[in-house]
PAVOTI-328091 format. One record per atom (N, C-alpha, C, O): residue number from 1; residue in three letters; x, y, z. Coordinates in nm, 3 decimals, always signed. Layout:
N
+-----+------+---------+---------+---------+
: seq : type :      c1 :      c2 :      c3 :
+-----+------+---------+---------+---------+
: NUM :  ala :       X :       Y :       Z :
...
+-----+------+---------+---------+---------+
This chain:
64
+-----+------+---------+---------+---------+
: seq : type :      c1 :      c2 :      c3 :
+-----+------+---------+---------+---------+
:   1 :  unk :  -1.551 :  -6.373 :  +3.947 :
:   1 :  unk :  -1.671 :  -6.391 :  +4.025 :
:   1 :  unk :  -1.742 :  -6.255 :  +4.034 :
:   1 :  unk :  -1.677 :  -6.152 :  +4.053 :
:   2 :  unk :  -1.915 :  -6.253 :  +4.015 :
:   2 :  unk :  -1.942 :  -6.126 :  +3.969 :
:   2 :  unk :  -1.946 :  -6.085 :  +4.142 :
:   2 :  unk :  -1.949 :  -6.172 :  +4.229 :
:   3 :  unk :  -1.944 :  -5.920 :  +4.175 :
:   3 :  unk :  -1.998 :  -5.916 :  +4.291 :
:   3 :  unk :  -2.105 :  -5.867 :  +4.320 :
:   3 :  unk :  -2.147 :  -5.777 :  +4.247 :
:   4 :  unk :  -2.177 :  -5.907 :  +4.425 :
:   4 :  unk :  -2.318 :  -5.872 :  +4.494 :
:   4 :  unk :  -2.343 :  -5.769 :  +4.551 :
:   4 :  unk :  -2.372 :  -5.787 :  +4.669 :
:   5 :  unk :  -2.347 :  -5.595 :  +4.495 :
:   5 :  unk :  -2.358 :  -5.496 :  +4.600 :
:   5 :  unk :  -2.461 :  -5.383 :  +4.558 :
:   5 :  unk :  -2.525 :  -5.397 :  +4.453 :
:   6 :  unk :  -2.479 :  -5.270 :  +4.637 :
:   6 :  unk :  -2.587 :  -5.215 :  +4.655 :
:   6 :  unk :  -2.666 :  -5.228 :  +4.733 :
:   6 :  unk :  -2.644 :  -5.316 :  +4.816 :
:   7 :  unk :  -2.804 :  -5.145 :  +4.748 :
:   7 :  unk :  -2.855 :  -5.102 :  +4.923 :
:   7 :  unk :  -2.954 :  -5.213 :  +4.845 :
:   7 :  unk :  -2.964 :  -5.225 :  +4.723 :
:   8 :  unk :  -3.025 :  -5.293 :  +4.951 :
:   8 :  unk :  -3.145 :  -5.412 :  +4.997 :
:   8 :  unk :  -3.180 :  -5.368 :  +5.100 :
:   8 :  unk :  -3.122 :  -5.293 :  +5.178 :
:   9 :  unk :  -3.327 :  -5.437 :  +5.107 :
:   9 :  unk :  -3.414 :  -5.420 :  +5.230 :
:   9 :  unk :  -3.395 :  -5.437 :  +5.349 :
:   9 :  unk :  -3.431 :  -5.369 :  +5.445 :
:  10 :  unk :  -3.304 :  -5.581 :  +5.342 :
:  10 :  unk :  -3.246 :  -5.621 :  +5.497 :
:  10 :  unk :  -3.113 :  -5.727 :  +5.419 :
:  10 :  unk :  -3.084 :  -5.717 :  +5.300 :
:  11 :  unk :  -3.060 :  -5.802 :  +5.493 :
:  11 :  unk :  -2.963 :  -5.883 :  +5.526 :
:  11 :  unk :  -3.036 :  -6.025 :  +5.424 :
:  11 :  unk :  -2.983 :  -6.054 :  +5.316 :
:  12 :  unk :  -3.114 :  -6.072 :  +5.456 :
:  12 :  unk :  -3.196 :  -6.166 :  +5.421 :
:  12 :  unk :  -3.207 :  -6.133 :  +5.262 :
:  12 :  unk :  -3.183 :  -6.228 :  +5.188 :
:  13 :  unk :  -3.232 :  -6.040 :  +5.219 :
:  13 :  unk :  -3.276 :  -5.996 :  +5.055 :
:  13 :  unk :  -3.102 :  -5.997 :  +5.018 :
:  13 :  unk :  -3.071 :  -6.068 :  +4.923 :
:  14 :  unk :  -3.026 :  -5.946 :  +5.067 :
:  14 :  unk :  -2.892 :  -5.952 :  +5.011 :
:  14 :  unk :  -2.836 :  -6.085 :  +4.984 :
:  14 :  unk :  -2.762 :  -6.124 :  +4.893 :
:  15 :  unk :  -2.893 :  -6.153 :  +5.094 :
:  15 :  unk :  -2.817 :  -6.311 :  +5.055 :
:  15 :  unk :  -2.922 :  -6.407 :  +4.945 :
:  15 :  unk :  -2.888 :  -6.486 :  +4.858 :
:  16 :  unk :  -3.035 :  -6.372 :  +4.980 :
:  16 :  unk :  -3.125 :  -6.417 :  +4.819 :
:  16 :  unk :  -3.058 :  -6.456 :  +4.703 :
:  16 :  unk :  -3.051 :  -6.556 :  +4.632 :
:  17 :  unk :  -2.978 :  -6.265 :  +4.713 :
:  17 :  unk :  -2.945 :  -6.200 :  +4.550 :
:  17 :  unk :  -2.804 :  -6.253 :  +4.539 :
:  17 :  unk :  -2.753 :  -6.247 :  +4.427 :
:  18 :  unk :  -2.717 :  -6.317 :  +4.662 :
:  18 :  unk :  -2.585 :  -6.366 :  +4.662 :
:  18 :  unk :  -2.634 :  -6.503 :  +4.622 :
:  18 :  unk :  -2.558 :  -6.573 :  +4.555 :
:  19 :  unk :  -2.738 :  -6.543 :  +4.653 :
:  19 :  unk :  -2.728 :  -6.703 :  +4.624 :
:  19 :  unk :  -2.791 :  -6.726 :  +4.500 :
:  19 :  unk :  -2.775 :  -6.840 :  +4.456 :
:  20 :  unk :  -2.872 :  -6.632 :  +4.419 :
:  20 :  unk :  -2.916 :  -6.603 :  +4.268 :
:  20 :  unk :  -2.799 :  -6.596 :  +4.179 :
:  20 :  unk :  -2.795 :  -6.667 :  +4.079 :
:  21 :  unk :  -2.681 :  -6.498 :  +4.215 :
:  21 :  unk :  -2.590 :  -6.457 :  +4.126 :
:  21 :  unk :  -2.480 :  -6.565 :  +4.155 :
:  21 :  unk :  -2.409 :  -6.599 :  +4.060 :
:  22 :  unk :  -2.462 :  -6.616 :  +4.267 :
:  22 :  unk :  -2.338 :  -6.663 :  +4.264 :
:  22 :  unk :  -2.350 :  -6.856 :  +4.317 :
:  22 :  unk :  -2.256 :  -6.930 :  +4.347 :
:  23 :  unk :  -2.469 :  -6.881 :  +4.312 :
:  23 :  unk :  -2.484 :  -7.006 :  +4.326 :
:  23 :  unk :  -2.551 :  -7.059 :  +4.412 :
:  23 :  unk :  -2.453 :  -7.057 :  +4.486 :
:  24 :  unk :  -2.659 :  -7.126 :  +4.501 :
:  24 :  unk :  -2.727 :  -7.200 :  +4.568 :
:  24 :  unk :  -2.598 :  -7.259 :  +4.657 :
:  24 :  unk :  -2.694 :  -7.232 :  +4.729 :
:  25 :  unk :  -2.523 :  -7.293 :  +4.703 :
:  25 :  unk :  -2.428 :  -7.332 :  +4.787 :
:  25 :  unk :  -2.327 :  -7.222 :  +4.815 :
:  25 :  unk :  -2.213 :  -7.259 :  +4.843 :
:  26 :  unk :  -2.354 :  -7.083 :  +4.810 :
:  26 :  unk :  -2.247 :  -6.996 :  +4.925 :
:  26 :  unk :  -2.176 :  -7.044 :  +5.076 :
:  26 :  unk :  -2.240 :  -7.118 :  +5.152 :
:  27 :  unk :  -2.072 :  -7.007 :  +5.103 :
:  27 :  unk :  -2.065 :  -7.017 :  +5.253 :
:  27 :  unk :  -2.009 :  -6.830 :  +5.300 :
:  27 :  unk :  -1.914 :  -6.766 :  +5.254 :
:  28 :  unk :  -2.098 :  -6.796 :  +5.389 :
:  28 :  unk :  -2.103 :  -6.684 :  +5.478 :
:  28 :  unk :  -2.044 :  -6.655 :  +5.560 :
:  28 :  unk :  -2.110 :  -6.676 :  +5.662 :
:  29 :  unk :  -1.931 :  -6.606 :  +5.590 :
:  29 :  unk :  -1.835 :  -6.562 :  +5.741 :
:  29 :  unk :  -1.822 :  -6.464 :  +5.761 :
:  29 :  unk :  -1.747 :  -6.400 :  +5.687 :
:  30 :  unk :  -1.879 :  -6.406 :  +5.859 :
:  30 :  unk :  -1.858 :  -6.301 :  +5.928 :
:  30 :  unk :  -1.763 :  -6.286 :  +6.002 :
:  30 :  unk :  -1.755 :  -6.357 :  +6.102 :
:  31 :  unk :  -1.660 :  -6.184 :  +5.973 :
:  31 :  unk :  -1.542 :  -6.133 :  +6.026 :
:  31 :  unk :  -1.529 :  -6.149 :  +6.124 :
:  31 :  unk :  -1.638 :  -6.126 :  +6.176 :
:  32 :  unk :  -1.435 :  -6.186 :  +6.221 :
:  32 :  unk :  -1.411 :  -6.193 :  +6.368 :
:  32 :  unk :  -1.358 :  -6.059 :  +6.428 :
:  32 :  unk :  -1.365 :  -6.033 :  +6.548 :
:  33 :  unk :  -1.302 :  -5.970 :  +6.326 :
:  33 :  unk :  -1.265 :  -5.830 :  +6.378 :
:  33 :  unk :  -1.309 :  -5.770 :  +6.317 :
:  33 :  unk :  -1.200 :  -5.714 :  +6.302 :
:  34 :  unk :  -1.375 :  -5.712 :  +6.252 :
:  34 :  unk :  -1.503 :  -5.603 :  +6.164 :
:  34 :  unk :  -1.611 :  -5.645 :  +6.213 :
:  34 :  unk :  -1.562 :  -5.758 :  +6.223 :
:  35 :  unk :  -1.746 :  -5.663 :  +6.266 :
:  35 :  unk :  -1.866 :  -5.704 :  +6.232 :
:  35 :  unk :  -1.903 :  -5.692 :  +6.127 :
:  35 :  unk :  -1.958 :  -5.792 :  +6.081 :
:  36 :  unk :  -1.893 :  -5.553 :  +6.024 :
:  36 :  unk :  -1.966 :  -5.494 :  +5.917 :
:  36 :  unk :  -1.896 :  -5.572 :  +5.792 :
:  36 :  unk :  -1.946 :  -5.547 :  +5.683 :
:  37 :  unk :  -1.773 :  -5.676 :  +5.795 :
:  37 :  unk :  -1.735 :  -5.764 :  +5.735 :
:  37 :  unk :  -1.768 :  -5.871 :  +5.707 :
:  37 :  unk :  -1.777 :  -5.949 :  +5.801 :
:  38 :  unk :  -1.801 :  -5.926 :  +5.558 :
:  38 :  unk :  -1.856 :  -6.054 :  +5.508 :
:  38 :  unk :  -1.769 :  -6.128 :  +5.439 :
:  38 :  unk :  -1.786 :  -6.080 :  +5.327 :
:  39 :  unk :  -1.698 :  -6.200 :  +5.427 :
:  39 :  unk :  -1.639 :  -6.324 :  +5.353 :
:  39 :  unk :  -1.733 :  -6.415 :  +5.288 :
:  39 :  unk :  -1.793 :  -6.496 :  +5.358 :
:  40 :  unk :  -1.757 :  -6.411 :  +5.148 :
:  40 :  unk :  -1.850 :  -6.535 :  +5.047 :
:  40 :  unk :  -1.770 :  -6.614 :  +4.981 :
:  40 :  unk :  -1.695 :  -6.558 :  +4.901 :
:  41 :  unk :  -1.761 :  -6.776 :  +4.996 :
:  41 :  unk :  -1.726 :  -6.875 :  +4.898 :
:  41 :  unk :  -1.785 :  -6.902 :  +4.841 :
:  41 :  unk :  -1.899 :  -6.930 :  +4.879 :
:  42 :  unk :  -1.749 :  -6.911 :  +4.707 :
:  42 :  unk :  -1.896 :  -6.971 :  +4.623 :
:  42 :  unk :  -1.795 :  -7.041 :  +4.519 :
:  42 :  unk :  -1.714 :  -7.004 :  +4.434 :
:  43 :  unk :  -1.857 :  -7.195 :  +4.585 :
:  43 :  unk :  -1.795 :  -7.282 :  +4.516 :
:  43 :  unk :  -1.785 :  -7.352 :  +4.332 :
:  43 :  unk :  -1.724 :  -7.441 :  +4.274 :
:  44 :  unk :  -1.902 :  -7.229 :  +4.296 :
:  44 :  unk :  -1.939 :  -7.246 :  +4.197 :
:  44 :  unk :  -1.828 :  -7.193 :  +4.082 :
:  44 :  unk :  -1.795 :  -7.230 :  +3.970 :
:  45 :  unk :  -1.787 :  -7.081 :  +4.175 :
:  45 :  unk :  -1.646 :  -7.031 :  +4.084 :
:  45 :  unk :  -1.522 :  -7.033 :  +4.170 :
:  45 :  unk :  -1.451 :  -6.934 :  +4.190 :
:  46 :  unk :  -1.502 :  -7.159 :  +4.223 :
:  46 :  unk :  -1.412 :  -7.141 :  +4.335 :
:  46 :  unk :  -1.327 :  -7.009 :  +4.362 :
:  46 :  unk :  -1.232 :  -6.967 :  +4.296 :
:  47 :  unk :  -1.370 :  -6.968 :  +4.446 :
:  47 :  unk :  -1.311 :  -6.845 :  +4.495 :
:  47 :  unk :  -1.406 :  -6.749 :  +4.604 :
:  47 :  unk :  -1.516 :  -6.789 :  +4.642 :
:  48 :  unk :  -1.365 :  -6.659 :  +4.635 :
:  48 :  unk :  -1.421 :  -6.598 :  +4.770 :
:  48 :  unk :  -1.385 :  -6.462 :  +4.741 :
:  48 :  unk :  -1.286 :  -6.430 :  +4.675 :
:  49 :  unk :  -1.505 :  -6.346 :  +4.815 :
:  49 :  unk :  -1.470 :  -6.182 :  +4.807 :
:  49 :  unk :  -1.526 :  -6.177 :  +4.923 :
:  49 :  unk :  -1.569 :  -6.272 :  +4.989 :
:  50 :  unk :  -1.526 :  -6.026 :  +4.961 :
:  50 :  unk :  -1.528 :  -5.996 :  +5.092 :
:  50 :  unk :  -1.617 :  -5.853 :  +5.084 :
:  50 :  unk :  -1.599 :  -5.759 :  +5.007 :
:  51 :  unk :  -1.689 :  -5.864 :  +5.159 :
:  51 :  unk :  -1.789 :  -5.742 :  +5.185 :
:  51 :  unk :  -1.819 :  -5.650 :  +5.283 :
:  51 :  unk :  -1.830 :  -5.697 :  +5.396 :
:  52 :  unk :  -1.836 :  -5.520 :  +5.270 :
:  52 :  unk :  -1.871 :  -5.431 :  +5.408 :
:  52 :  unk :  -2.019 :  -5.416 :  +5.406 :
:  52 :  unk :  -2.069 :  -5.404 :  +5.294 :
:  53 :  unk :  -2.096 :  -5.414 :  +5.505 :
:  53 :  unk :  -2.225 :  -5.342 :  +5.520 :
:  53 :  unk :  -2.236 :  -5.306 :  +5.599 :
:  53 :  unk :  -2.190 :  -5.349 :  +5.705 :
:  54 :  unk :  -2.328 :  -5.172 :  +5.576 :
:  54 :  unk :  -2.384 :  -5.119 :  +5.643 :
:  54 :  unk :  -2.561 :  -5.074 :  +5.652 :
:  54 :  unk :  -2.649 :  -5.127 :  +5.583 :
:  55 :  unk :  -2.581 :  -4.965 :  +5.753 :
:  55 :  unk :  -2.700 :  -4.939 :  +5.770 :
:  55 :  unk :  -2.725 :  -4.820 :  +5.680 :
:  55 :  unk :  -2.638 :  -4.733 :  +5.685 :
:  56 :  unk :  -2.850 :  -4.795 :  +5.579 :
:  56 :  unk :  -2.840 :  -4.705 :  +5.541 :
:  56 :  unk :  -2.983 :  -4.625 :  +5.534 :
:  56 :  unk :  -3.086 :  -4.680 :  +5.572 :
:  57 :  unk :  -2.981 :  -4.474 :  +5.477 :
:  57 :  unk :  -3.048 :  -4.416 :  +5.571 :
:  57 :  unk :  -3.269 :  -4.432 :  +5.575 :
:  57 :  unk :  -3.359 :  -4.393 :  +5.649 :
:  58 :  unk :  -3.257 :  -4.511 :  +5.448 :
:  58 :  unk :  -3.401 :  -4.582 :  +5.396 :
:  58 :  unk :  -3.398 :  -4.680 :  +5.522 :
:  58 :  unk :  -3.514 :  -4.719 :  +5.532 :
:  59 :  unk :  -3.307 :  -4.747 :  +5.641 :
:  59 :  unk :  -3.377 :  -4.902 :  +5.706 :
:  59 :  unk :  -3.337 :  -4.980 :  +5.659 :
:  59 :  unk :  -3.327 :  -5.085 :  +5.723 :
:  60 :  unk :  -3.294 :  -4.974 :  +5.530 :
:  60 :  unk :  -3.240 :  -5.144 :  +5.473 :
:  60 :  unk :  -3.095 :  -5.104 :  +5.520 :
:  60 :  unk :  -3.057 :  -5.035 :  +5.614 :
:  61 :  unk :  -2.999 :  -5.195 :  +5.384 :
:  61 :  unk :  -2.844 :  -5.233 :  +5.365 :
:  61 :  unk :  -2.787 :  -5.148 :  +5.243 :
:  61 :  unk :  -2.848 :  -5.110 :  +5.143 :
:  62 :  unk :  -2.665 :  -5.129 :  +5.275 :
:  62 :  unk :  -2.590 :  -5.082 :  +5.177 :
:  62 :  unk :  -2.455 :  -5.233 :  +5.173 :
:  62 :  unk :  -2.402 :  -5.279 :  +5.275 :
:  63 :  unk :  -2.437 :  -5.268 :  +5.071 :
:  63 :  unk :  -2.343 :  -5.366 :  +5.071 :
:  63 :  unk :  -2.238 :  -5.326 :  +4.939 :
:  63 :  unk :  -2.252 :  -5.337 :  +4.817 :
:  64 :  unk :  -2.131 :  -5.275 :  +5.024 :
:  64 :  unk :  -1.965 :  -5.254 :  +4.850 :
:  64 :  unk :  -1.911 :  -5.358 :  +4.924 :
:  64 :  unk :  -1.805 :  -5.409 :  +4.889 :
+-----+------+---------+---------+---------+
C-alpha cells in the first residue's frame, strides 16, 4: 500500500490526496492516545498504515 506523506495545506488537502492514491472508500481513526496519530484502511488493498502529523512552520501539515 503506497503511503500518503509530506507537508499540505491543511488536513482536508491530505485526505483528498489519501483518497486519490489509495481509493475513494478510506476509513480514518484517530488515535485515542496520540492526537497527532492517524490509522487509514483502505479497503482497496486491504490493509491499514498509520500516520503522525503535525503543524508545520508554512500553516499547513507535515504528514510521515
Amino acid at each position: 500500500m503506497p503511503r500518503v506523506t509530506g507537508d499540505f495545506a491543511d488536513f482536508d488537502s491530505w485526505l483528498m490526496e489519501v483518497n486519490d492514491r489509495l481509493g475513494g472508500c478510506v476509513d480514518v481513526s484517530q488515535s485515542l492516545v496520540d492526537e497527532a496519530e492517524y490509522t487509514i484502511y483502505a479497503p482497496e488493498f486491504d490493509g491499514e498504515d498509520t500516520y503522525t502529523i503535525r503543524d508545520n512552520e508554512e500553516g499547513g501539515i507535515t504528514v510521515e
